[in-house]
N, C-alpha and C positions, 0 to 999 in steps of 0.2 A: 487563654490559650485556644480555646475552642474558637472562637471569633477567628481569631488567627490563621486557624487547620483553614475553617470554612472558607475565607475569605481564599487562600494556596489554592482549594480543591476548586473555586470560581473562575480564578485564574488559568490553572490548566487545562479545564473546558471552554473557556473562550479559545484558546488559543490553538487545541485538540479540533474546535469549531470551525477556525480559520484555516486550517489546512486546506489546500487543494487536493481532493481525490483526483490523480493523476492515471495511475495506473490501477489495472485491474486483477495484480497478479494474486492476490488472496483470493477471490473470486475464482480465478480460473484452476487454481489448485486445489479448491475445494471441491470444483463441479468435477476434477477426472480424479477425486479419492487421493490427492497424492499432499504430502507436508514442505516447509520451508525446508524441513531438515532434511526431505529427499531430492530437492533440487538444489538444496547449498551442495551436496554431495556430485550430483550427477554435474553440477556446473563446477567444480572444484572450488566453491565459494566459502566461504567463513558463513555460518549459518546466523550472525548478529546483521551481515552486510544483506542478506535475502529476507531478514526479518524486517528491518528498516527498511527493503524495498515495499514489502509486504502491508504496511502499516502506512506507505505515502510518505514519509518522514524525510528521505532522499528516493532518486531516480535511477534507476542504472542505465547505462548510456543506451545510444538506440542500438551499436554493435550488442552490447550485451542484452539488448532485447530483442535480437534478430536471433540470436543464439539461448535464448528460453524459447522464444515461439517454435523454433526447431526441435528442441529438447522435448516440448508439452506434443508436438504435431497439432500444432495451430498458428491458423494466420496471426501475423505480427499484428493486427487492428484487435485482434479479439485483447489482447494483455493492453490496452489503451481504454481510458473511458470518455467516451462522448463529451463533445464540450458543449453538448445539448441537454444530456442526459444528467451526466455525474455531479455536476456542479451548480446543480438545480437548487438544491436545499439551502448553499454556504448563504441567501440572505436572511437564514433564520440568526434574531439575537436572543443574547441572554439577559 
């Protein structure tokens, strides 16, 4: 069974690895002090739909990213990550 776990726990970090960092909205909530759980609120959002944005997992549309950058008082580029920058590491393997 241990073989098993191991081999699951390999799996969902390769796959955790293959993510594209899209956006930068963890980032940017951390640097103004603020939680998913006070912009799922302030956006009228279900706070699992702004976790999953938070995490990369899905995107929220640009309308809905035009209406956080407004929320944060930040340009809509700042919640975006470079496609120079963010996705520098994705050709580390495992």
């Amino acid at each position: 069974m241990s073989f098993g776990l191991s081999l699951l726990n390999l799996q969902i970090i390769a796959i955790v690895m293959q993510m594209k960092r899209i956006n930068r909205l963890k980032i940017v909530l951390a640097e103004q002090g603020k939680t998913g759980k006070w912009l799922a609120h302030a956006l009228g959002k279900n706070e699992s739909t702004v976790s999953r944005w938070c995490t990369n997992e899905v995107q929220p549309s640009v309308e809905t990213l035009l209406t956080i950058a407004e929320t944060l008082k930040v340009d809509i580029k700042e919640l975006l990550c470079s496609t120079q920058m963010c996705n520098q590491d994705d050709s580390i393997q495992i």
